[in-house]
C-alpha positions in Angstrom: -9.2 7.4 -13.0 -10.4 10.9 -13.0 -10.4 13.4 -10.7 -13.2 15.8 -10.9 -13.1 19.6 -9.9 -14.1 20.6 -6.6 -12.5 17.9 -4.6 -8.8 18.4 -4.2 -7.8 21.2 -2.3 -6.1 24.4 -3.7 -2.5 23.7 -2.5 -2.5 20.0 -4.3 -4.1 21.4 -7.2 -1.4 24.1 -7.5 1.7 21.4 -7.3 0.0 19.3 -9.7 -0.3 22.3 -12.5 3.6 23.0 -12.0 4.4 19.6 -12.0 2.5 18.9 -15.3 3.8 21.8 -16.5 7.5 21.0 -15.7 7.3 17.5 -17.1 5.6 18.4 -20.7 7.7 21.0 -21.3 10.7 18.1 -20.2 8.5 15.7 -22.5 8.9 18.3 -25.9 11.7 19.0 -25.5 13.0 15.5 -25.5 10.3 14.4 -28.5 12.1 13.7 -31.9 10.2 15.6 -34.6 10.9 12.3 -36.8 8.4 10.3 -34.3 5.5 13.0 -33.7 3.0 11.6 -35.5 3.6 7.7 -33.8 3.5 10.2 -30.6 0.2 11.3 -31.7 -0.9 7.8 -33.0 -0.2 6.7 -29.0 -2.0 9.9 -27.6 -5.2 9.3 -29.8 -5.1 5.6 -28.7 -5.0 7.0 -25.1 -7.6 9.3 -25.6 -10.1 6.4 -26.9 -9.3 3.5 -24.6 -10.3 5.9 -21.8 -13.8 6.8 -22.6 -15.1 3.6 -21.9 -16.0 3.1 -18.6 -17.4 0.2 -16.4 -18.6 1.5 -13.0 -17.4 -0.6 -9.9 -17.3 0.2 -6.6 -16.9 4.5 -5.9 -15.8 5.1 -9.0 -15.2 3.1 -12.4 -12.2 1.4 -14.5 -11.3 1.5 -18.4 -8.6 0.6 -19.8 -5.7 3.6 -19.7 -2.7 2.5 -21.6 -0.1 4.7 -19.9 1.9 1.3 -19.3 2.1 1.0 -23.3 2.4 4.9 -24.1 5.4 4.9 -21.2 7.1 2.0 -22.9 7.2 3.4 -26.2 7.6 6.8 -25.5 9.5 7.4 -22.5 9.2 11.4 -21.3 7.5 12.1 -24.4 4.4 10.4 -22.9 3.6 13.3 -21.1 2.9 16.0 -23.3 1.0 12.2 -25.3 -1.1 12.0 -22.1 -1.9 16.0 -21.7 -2.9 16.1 -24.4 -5.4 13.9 -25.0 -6.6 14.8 -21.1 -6.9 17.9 -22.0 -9.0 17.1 -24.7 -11.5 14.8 -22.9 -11.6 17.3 -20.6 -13.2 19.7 -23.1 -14.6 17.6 -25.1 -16.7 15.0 -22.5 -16.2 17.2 -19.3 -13.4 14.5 -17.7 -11.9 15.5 -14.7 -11.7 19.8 -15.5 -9.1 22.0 -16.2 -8.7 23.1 -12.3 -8.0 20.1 -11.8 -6.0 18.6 -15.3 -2.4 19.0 -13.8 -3.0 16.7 -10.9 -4.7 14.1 -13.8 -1.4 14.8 -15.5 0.7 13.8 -13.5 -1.3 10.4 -12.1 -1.3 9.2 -15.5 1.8 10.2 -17.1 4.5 9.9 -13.7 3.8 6.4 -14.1 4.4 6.3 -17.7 7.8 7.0 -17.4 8.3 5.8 -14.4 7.5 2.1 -16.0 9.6 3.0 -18.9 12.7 3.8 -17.2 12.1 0.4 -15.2 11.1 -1.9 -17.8 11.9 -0.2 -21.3 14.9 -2.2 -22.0 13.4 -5.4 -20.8 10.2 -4.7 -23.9 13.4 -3.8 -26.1 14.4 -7.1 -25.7 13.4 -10.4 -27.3 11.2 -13.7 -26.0 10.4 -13.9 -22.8 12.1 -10.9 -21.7 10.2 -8.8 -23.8 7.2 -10.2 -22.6 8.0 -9.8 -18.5 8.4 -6.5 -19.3 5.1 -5.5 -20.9 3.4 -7.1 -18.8 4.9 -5.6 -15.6 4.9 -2.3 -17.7 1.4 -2.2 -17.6 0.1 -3.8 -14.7 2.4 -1.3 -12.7 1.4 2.1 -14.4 -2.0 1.1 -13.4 -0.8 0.4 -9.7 1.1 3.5 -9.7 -1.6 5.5 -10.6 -3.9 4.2 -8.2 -1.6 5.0 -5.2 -1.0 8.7 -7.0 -5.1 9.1 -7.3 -5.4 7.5 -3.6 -2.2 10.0 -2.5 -4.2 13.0 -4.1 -7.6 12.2 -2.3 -5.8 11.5 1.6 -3.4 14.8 0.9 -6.7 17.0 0.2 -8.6 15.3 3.7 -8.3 12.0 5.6 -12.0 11.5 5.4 -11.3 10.5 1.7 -9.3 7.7 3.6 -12.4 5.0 3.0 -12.8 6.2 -0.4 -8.9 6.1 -1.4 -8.7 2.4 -0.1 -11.5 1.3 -2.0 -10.9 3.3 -5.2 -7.3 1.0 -4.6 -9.1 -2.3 -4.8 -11.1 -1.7 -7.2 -8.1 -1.1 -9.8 -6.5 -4.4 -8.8 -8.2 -5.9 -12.0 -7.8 -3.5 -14.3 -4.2 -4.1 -13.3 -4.1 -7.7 -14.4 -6.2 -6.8 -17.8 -3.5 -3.9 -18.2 -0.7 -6.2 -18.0 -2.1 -9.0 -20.6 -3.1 -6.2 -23.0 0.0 -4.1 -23.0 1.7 -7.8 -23.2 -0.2 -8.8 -26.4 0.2 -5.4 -28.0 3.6 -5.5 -27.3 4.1 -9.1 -28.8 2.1 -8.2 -32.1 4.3 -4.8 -32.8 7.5 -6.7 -31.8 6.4 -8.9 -34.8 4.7 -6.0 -37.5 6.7 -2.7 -36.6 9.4 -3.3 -34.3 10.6 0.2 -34.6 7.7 1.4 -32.7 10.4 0.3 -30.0 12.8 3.1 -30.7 10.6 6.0 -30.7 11.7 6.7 -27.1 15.0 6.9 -28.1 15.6 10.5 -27.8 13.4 11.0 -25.0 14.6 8.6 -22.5 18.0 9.9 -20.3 
């Protein structure tokens, strides 16, 4: 759910940088220095479930994770999800660094976004807890998908075409979002449940 460089126009790009900027330096400052390496454990897992992609339609799907790194993390998913942007955009050439903020913010808005709806329903226990994750992630997928579709329309209606199909073409990864975040969810509950306080400090 990349935007490359060269297709958004300057004023977009511009907002996008200040409103990454604003929200990872809200993100640090609300990070615990007790839970930065689960922080960075969430950020790598980021980083690798999006380099695999499947082409459909315009553009492709892989699985994301902000849903999951939003529930755990709250704001401190943001400087999590810059970071590892940042680095696939260095490393593999994702997106580009014109264009990183705007990424920023499509991926990481709806991370806590989700978390701030849903993070005391994955808190909870049985069925609850479940509702939540799943929700968590099918809607940080959905979210990010009207962000990305926002982006293209903002920079020129003649992306309209392209936005509405780009749209579509997420509705599965939506579902698949929501079962995985669910599952993950269920087996941490049960292994590490205080995973589900590392967004303790960072949530308002």
């Amino acid at each position: 759910m990349h935007i490359s460089e060269g297709i958004l126009s300057l004023p977009l790009l511009a907002g996008g940088g200040i409103t990454a900027a604003l929200g990872v330096a809200v993100g640090l400052k609300r990070l615990d220095h007790d839970h930065i390496i689960g922080t960075a454990l969430l950020s790598s897992a980021f980083f690798v479930a999006s380099l695999i992609h499947i082409p459909l339609g315009p553009g492709s799907i892989h699985l994301i994770l902000n849903g999951l790194v939003g529930i755990l993390l709250g704001w401190a998913s943001v400087p999590a999800i810059a970071t590892a942007l940042l680095l696939q955009a260095l490393l593999f050439g994702y997106g580009g660094l014109t264009v990183l903020g705007v990424n920023i913010v499509i991926m990481a808005a709806p991370a806590v976004l989700v978390s701030l709806l849903f993070g005391r329903l994955v808190r909870g226990q049985g069925k609850k807890q479940k509702i939540g994750a799943f929700l968590s992630g099918a809607m940080a997928i959905f979210l990010s998908a009207v962000l990305l579709a926002l982006a293209l329309i903002g920079t020129d209606d003649s992306f309209l075409d392209t936005a509405r199909l780009l749209l579509v073409s997420q509705a599965p990864l939506m579902l698949i979002e929501g079962i995985v975040t669910l599952f993950v969810v269920s087996f941490l509950a049960r292994v590490q449940p205080e995973l589900f306080h590392l967004n303790n400090s960072s949530t308002p």
